[in-house]
Structure formats: structure tokens, C-alpha cells
N, C-alpha and C positions, 0 to 999 in steps of 0.2 A: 213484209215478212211478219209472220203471227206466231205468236207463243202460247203457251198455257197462263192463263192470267190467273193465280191461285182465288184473286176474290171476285171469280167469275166474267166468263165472256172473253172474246178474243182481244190482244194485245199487241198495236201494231208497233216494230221497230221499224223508225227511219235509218236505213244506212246509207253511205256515199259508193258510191261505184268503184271508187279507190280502194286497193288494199292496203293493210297496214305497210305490208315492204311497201310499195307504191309513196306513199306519207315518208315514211325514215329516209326512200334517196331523197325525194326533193326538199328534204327539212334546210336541207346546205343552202338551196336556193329559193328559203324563203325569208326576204328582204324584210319584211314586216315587222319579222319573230325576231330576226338578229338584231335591226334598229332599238328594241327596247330596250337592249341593254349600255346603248349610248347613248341614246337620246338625253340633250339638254333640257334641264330643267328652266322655265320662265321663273320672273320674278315674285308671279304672285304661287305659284308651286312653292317656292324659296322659302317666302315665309311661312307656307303652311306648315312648311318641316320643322323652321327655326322657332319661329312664335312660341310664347308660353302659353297655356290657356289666360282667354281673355285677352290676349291683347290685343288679338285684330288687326292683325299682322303689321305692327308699331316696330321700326328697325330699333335693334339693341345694340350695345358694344360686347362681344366677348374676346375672352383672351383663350386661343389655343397654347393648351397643355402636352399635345403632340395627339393624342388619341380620344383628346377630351377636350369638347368646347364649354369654357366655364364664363358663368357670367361676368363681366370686366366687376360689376359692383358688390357681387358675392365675393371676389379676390381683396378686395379693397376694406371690406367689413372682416372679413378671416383675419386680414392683416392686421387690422386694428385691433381687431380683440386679442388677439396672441400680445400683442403687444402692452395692452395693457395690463392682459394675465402678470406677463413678468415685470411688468410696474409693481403690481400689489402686492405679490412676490417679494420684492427685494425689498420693501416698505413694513412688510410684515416681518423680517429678520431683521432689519434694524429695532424695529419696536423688541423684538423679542429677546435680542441682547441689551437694549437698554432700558427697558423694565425689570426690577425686581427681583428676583427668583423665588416662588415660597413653596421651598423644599419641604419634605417630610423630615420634620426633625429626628434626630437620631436619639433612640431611647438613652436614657443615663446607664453606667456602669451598673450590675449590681453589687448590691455589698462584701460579694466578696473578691470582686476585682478589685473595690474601695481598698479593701482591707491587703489585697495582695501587694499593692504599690509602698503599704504603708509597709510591710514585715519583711520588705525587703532590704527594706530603710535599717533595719537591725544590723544588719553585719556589716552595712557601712561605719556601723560606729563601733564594731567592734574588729576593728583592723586592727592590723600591730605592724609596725615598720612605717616606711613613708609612706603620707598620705596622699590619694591622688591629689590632684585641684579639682579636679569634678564628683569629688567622695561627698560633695553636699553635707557633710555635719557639723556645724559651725565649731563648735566645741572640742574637736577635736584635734590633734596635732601628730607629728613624727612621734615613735616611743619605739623602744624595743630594740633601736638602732645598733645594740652594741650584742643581742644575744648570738649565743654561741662563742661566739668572738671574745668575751669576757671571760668564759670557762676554760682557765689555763688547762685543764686536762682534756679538752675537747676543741679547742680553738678553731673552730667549721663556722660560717654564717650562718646565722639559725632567723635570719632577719626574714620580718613579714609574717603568713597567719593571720588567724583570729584568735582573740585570747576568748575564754571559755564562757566565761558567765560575768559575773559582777567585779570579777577583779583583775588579775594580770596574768592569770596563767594561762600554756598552751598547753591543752592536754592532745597528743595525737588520736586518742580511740576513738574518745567520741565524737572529735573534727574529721574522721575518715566517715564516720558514719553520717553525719551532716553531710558530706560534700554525697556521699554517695545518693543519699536520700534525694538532694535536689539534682543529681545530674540524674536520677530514674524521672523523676516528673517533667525535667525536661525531654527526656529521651517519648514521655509518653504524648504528653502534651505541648509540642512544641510550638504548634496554633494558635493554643490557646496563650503562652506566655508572648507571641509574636502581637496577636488582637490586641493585645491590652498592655502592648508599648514596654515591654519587661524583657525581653528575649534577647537582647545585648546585654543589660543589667544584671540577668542571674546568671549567665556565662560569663561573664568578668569578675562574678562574685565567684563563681565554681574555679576560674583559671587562679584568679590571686588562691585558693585554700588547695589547691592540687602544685600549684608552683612552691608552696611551702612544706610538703608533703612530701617532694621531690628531695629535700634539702636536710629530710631527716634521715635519710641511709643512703650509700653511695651508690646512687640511682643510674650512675654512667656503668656499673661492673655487671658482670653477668649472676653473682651470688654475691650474699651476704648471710652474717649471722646475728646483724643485731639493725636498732633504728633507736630514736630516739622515741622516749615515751611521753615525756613534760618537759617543759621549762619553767621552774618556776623555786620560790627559794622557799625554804620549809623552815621550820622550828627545829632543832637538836635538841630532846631528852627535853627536859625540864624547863630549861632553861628558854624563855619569851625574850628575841631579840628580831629584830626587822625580817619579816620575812612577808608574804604575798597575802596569807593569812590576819596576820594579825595587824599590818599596817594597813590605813584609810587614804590610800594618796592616788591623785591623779597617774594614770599612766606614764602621762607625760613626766611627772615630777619623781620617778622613782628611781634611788639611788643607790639601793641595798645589789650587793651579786645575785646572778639570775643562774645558779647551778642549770648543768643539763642531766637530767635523769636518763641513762640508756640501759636499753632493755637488751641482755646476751643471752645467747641459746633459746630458753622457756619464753619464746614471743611468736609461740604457732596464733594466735586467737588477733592480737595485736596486725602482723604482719597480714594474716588473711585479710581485716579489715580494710589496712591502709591498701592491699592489693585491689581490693573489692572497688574502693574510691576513685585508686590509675584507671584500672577499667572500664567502669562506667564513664567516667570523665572522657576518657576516648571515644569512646560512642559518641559522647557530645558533640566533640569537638575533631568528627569525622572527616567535616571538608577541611581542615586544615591539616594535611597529610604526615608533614615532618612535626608536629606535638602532638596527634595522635599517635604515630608512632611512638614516641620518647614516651607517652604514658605508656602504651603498652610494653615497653621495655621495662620498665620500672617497676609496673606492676605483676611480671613475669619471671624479675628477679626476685621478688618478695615471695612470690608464691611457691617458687621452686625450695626455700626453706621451709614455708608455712605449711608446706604437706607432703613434706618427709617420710612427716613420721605420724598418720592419722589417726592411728588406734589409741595414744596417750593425751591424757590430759596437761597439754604446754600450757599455761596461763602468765599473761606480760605480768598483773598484779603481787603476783608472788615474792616480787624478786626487788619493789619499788620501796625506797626509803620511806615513804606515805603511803600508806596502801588506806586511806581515809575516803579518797577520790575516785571513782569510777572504777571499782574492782570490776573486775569480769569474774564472772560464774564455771565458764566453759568456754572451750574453744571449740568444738564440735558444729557449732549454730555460725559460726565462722567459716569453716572448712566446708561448708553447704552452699553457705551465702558467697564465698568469694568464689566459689569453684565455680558457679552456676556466670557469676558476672564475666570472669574468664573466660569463658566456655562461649560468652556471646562477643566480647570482646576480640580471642584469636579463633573462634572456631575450632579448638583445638578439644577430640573428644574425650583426653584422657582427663580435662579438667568436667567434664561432665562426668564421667564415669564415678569420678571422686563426691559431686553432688548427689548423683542417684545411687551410692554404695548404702545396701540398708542397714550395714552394722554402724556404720558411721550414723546415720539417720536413729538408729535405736538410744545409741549413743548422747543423742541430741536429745532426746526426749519426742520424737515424732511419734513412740507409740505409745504414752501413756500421756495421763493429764496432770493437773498440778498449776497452782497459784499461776503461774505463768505463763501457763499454755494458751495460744493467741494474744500473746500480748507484745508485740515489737516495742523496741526502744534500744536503746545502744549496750544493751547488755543481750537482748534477747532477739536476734536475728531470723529463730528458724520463722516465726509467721510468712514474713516477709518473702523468705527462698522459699517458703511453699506457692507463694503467690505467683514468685516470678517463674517457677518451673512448671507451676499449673498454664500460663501463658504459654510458656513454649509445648506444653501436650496441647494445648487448644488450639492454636496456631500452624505449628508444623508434623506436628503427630510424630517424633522422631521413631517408634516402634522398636526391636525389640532391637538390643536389650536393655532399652531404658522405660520402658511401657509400664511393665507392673510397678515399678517405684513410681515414676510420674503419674500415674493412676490412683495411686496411694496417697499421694500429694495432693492432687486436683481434688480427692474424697475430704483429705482433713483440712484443705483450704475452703471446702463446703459450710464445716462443722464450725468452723471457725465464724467464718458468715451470719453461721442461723445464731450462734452464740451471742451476738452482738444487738440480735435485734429484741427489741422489749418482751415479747412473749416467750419468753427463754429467759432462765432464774440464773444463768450460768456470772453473769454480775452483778452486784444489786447496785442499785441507781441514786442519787440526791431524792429529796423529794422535788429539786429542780429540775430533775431528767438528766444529771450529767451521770453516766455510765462510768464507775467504781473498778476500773482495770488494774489498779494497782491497789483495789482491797481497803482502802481507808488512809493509806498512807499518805506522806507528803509529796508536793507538786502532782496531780493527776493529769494535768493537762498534756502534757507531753506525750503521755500515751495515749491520751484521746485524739489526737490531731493524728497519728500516726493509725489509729484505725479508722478514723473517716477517712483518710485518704486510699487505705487497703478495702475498704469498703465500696468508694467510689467507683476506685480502679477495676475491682472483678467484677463491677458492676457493668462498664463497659467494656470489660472483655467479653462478657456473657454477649451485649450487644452487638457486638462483633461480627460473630460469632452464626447472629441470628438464631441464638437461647433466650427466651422468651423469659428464663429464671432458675432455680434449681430447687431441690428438695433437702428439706430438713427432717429427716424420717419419710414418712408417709406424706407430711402435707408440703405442697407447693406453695412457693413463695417468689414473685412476681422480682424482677433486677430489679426494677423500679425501688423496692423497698431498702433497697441497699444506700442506694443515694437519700433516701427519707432519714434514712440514721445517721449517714456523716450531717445531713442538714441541721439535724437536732440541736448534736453535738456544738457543731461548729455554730452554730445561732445562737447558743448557751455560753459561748467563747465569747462572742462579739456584743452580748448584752441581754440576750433572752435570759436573766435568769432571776431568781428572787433579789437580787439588789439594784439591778436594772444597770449593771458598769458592765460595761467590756472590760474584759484580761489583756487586750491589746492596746499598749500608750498610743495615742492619737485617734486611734479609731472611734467615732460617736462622740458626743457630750458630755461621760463621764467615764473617767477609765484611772486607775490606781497613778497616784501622781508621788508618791513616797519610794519609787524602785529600790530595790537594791543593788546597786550599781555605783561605785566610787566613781568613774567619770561620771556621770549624770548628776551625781549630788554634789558636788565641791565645783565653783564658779572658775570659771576660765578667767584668769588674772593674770599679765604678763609682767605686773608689780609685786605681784606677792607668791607665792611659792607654801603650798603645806608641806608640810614632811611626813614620816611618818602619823604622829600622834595628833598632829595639828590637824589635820582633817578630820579627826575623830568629833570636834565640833558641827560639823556638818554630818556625819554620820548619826548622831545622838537628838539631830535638829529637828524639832516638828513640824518647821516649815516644807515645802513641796519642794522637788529638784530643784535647782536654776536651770539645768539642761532638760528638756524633752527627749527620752530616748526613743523617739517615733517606731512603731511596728514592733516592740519588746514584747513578748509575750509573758506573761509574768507567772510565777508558779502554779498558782491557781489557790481555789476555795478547799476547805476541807468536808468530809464526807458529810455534814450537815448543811453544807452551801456556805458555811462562815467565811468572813474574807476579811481581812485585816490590812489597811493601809499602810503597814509600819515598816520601815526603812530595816531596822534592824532585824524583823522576821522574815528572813531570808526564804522560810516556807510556804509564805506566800508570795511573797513580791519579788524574790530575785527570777530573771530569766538567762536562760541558758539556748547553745548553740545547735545543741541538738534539737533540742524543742522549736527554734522556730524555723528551724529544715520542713520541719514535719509538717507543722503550721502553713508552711509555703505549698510545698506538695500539697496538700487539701482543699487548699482555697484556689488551687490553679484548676483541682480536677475539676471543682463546683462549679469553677468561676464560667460564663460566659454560655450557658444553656443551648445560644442557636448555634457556637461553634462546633465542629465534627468533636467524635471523643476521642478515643486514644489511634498512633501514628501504628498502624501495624506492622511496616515491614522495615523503620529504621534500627527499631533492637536486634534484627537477625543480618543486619548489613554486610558483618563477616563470618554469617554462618555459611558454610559451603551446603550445597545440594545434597540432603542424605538420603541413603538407598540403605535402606536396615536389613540388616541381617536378616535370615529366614530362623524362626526358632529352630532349638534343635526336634527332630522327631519324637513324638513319646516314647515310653518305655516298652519294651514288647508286654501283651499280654499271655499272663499264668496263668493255666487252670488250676 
């Protein structure tokens, strides 16, 4: 047969004569074609299949796998080596647990953790009633044992507290405002007092001064009209006979009667306060259900007289045989501040509504200025309640109708701010750099720890927040700057200053060793006993304590930076309860730079979900 051969010339196909059907029946009966598929293989086939290369068909051992023939000596080598892997294996965790470990060492405290252990150490020694056995102050002992209990016209336990400052008394005002002060830093930084081994320590220090707190009005009834203001015994007229003042004696040695001073009706400023303290203190002391409760009762009873009557000026000092000692100003900076701690405490809006009432607020001084405006301390409240209410606009945005006051608040917690920081004349300064809040007066320290800490604080709310910072007028001013002013401050405290001593006993290598402080200066003797006047030898001594009163914060230098070691100038050297609250609050907010800042959502724990009113509509328009 021929084709077309495309590269020329004809193209013969051999075909079979067969056709294809022809091929496909006989395929069945072709022997040849089927055999291939069972034909046995010979021996030397065998190895040409099995054989590796090169071996030349040399018989091997394998071991069938089921689908898979593996060499018997390749099985034998696998095994071996698996085997020794988990040798080395188990050779190298022994080595590696009984080798050494050389960890990254954990950086040291900073200084103001240093410093926080130590000021805590403060109101260990200023206990009153029995002491624990783990109260750590060697010096110290049972006192106090019989207050209240001695006042035939009051006969109530008045046992436990802290006595105030340098001597034996209990003032309540400004022990509600310490406690309150350290149960806010707890409530903010609770982290940061956990990190640094303290977070048992200052709530056992908050529960003993709120357990005492308890004991000054009859905290079990639903009202009252009065609490105790002091304990302590005073001078009559003219006449100089044993009283807390004028004697030099250990706590433990005193023998004169401890009158109780009670404050009736005119205790709106007093009552807010010790309100302010139950409250806070309940927040604290959240997860333990039944004494958070009982503070909140306590505190609920006091409040319900302390804002009666809001438009008048109640003041506790009016009415106290001594009105030498912590007079208050106003109650209005009270009625702000406890309403507000209320208000987070039961959730309850009508105590908010009484914080953001702006005649109240006018009343306080929130719209004019004066020596005292931004300056906290136990007399002067509103900074503070603007702080804490600026928090709650930042945080929960409660809206109307509490917006435009808290708005108003968050603006003058602003001014407050830029007020503090150096480029701003609004206080003039040491030439040490200590910031002049109280004008040149005696003890400044007190109110400087109290604004680094309100410093710190809105400095991480700002952060919070994700506020980058805020304005002072026109120019911007970074958060960061806020915490560069409590560092100042508080570095000027611990020893940055022209005399190169820390104001805090123990803290550093050189720190005022003359306190003023009758336990601290008269020797613990169980042979000998001063009395009144007998101590006075150790008071007049110009040797150093016998006692260390470790974490004391002592009054501080005067507006030229002077400082004076001297027992008896109580304007320098004596420290106080309220002061090292504040002291502690500041150095918790500083303390600890890689921990988180402030707790955001345990302050609002019992505030209920708010859904705010709608304003009302404007007013129609008049042509």
C-alpha cells in the first residue's frame, strides 16, 4: 500500500491481512501475551530487580515492612541511632538541671519602692491599743488600753487608732483623711503595692484606722448626730497640769485622763470626711463582702447627717474645747469629696448629684482662686474631688446631667496641673526646686507629696485614656511632664536637695535623727518609767532618738531650704499622719515604672450601668 510521503516519493505500509476485529477475538487465545503476566522470574532476573547498584547481584538480607522491603542493615543502623539520640537526650537534662543556672538578674527596687517599705513603717509605730506581734517596732508597746472606757461621761471603747503626730493624741479629721488618702492609691494602684510586697501591709494598716473609725459613732444604727472628734487631754484656762501637750512621756507611760472630745449637730465637714474614709475603704476591701458592707453602712449613716443640710456652713472645729489643732475652714470641700467617694462606693446617684451641685461647688471655692486653690491637704479637699470626678468624666462619660459640672471639673483639674509645673509663677519655688504650696509657711512637705501624687495620678489617667497630654492655654504639654514634677518634688524629699539629707528617717545615709516625737526620743526601759516632766530630759537632749522612727516623714525645710535638726522645733522635725498618707500615695504611683499605671475598672465596681438622660430641648426661638 502507498501513501503520500510528505518528504517526497512513495511510501510503502506493510499491513497483516488480519483485521483489527480479527486481532481483538483472538487476543483471548493468545498464549504468548497472557504467559507474560505470570511468568516466573529466574534467579539471576531476581537480582537484577533486588540488587543495589554495583553489587553485582551479591544476595542481601531485608526485612519486609509489608509494602516495603528495607534493607535488614539500614533497620539496624536507624535503630541504633534513635537510640542513641534519646541517650544524649536524657544526658543532656540531667546536665542541665545539675549545672548552675545563670539567670538574668533581676534589677534592684527603685528608690521609691526603697522609700515605700520604709513610710510604711510609720504607722506601725504610731498605733495605739494592743500591739500586733508582727507590728515590727521594737520600741513599742500596748497604750491607749483604757480610752473611752476612762471617760465617765462617755464610757464606749475608744481602743486602737493612730495617734496623730509626735504625741498621744487621736484626732478623727485628719486620720479619716489619711485612711482615705491610702485606700485611693490602693484602689489605684493595687499592682503596683502587690510588686513591691506591700499590698497586705497597707490594708492591714487601712483596716486597723477604719476599725477605729467604726468606734467613734454608733456605726451599727441607721443615723446619728454626732462622733467623736479627739481623744486627748488638754490644759483648762490658765492653768498647766498633765495633759498631752504639755507632757514628754512615752505613750506607753501615760497616766493623766484621756477626756473624749464629741462633736453634736455642727459635724457636717468632720462626718463627710470620716464618710469619705468607710467608703473608700470598702472599695478596698471589696472581696471581703460582709466588712465591705459594714463600711458601707457606716459610712451611709454619717452621710445621711452630713448632707442635710448642704447650703450652710457646719464646721466640727467650732464647737471643740481646742480649736488649736486641725480647725477646718469649710465643709463644702467635704460635701464634694465624700459625696463623690459615696457615689462610687453605693452607686447611689443622689450622692453624685450632691458632688456635681454647682452652688455647692461655688460654695467651695471651685470658681475663684486664692492661696489655696490646688492645694490638698486635710483641710482643703476640693483639688482632690476634682481629680477624682475628672476620672469618672474620663472614664465613664456619665453625661447629662452631670456633664457640664464634670466638664468644669476636668477644666479646673487642667489648671491645676499646668499650675504645678515650673513655667507657671503660680508658686514660687526653694532655690532647691521644692514648690512653695503653702506660701512660705511651716511643714510644706505635706502638701508636696499630696501634689505629686495628684500629679502622677492624672498623669496616667491622661494615659489611659490614650491622651497624649493636655493644654495649658494655647500651649501643649506632654503627660509625661506631670510625672517629671512629682519626680522633682519627691527626689527633693528623699535627698536631692541643698543639704543632700532626706526628710524620710531611714531612707539614705543622712536623714534628721533629732524627730520630734516622744516615743522615739525616751529609751524603752522596763526598770524605769518617766512621767510627765521626767521625760522632758530627753526632750531638751541633743543627743539622737534612742528609737529610729523608720519612714517618718518629718515636716520639712523652710522656704529658704533651711532645716534644722532640733527635737524641740516641732516645724521642722515633727511628722504627722496625714503627711505620710500622702508620702505613701506618691511613691506607690512613682514606684515601679515597668508595672501597668492605674486599675481602671475597680473604682467603678459598684457603679451601676448609666444610661443618661437626654437634655431637655432648647428653648423655642423668638423673632
Amino acid at each position: 500500500m502507498y501513501v503520500r510521503n510528505p518528504w517526497g516519493g512513495p511510501l510503502k505500509l506493510h499491513t497483516d491481512s488480519a483485521t483489527d476485529d480479527d486481532r481483538s477475538r483472538n487476543l483471548d487465545f493468545d498464549r504468548g501475551a497472557l504467559s507474560m503476566t505470570s511468568r516466573q522470574l529466574d534467579e539471576t532476573q531476581k537480582s537484577w530487580l533486588l540488587a543495589a547498584p554495583g553489587s553485582h547481584g551479591k544476595k542481601r538480607k531485608y526485612v519486609d515492612l509489608g509494602c516495603v522491603l528495607v534493607s535488614h542493615k539500614l533497620v539496624l543502623w536507624t535503630v541504633g541511632a534513635v537510640v542513641v539520640a534519646a541517650a544524649l537526650a536524657g544526658l543532656s537534662a540531667v546536665v542541665v538541671k545539675t549545672v548552675p543556672r545563670h539567670l538574668r538578674p533581676v534589677p534592684p527596687p527603685d528608690n521609691y519602692t526603697l522609700a515605700l517599705h520604709k513610710a510604711l513603717m510609720f504607722f506601725n509605730a504610731q498605733r495605739s491599743g494592743p500591739i500586733p506581734k508582727h507590728n515590727n517596732v521594737s520600741w513599742r508597746g500596748n497604750s491607749g488600753m483604757r480610752d473611752g472606757l476612762s471617760d465617765q461621761s462617755y464610757r464606749k471603747s475608744l481602743v486602737g487608732g493612730f495617734y496623730d503626730a509626735g504625741d498621744a493624741i487621736k484626732f478623727t479629721f485628719p486620720a479619716s483623711f489619711a485612711m482615705t488618702m491610702l485606700s485611693w492609691s490602693v484602689i489605684e494602684y493595687s499592682a503596683k503595692y502587690e510588686a513591691a510586697g506591700e499590698l497586705h501591709h497597707v490594708k492591714e494598716i487601712i483596716r486597723w484606722g477604719v476599725d477605729y473609725l467604726l468606734k467613734t459613732f454608733n456605726s451599727s444604727a441607721d443615723t446619728t448626730d454626732n462622733i467623736v472628734a479627739e481623744v486627748k487631754e488638754i490644759f483648762a484656762g490658765w492653768a498647766r497640769f498633765k495633759d498631752d501637750h504639755y507632757c514628754w512621756m512615752r505613750p506607753e507611760d501615760i497616766d493623766y485622763p484621756r477626756p473624749v472630745a464629741i462633736c453634736r449637730d455642727r459635724c457636717s465637714d468632720l462626718m463627710a470626711e470620716t464618710a469619705a474614709a468607710l467608703a473608700a475603704a470598702s472599695i478596698v476591701f471589696k472581696d471581703d463582702s460582709p466588712y465591705s458592707q459594714k463600711l458601707v453602712h457606716g459610712a451611709s449613716t454619717l452621710w445621711k447627717f452630713a448632707s442635710k443640710d448642704i447650703r450652710h456652713k457646719n464646721i466640727y472645729s467650732t464647737g471643740q474645747r481646742d480649736a488649736s489643732s486641725y480647725n477646718s475652714t469649710s465643709n463644702f470641700d467635704e460635701l464634694i469629696w465624700g459625696g463623690a467617694w459615696m457615689y462610687l462606693a453605693t452607686g447611689n446617684t443622689s450622692c453624685l448629684s450632691v458632688s456635681t451641685d454647682p452652688k455647692l461647688a461655688q460654695q467651695a471655692g471651685a470658681f475663684r482662686g486664692g492661696p489655696q486653690y490646688g492645694v490638698l491637704n486635710w483641710d482643703n479637699k476640693l483639688p482632690g474631688a476634682q481629680v477624682l470626678l475628672s476620672r469618672l468624666r474620663l472614664f465613664l462619660s456619665p453625661g447629662y446631667p452631670y456633664e457640664e459640672i464634670l466638664r468644669t471639673f476636668h477644666k479646673q483639674t487642667g489648671n491645676i496641673m499646668c499650675s504645678y509645673l515650673p513655667v507657671f509663677k503660680s508658686f514660687n519655688r526653694t532655690k532647691g526646686g521644692l514648690i512653695q504650696l503653702n506660701h512660705g509657711n511651716p511643714s510644706p512637705l505635706q502638701h508636696v507629696v499630696n501634689a505629686a501624687f495628684l500629679a502622677t495620678l492624672y498623669g496616667d489617667y491622661l494615659k489611659a485614656v490614650d491622651a497624649p497630654g493636655w493644654y495649658c492655654g494655647p500651649d501643649f504639654y506632654p503627660a509625661g511632664a506631670l510625672r517629671d514634677f512629682a519626680r522633682a518634688q519627691i527626689d527633693y524629699i528623699l535627698g536631692r536637695n541643698p543639704h543632700r539629707t532626706s526628710y524620710v528617717v531611714g531612707f539614705g545615709s543622712q536623714y534628721p535623727k533629732h524627730v520630734h516625737h516622744r516615743g522615739a526620743s525616751i529609751p524603752k526601759n522596763r526598770r524605769e518609767r518617766y512621767d510627765c516632766k521626767g521625760g522632758r530630759k530627753w526632750r531638751d537632749s541633743r543627743k539622737a532618738n534612742p528609737n529610729t522612727i523608720i519612714g517618718a516623714m518629718v515636716a520639712g525645710p523652710d522656704e529658704h531650704d533651711g532645716f534644722e535638726d532640733v527635737r524641740s522645733e516641732r516645724n521642722y522635725t515633727e511628722p504627722t499622719l496625714a503627711g505620710n498618707a500622702g508620702l505613701v500615695a506618691a511613691l506607690v504611683a512613682l514606684s515601679g515604672e515597668r508595672t501597668t499605671g492605674v486599675d481602671k475598672n475597680t473604682m467603678f465596681s459598684s457603679v451601676p450601668p448609666m444610661f443618661p438622660d437626654p437634655p431637655p430641648p432648647p428653648t423655642p426661638w423668638k423673632p
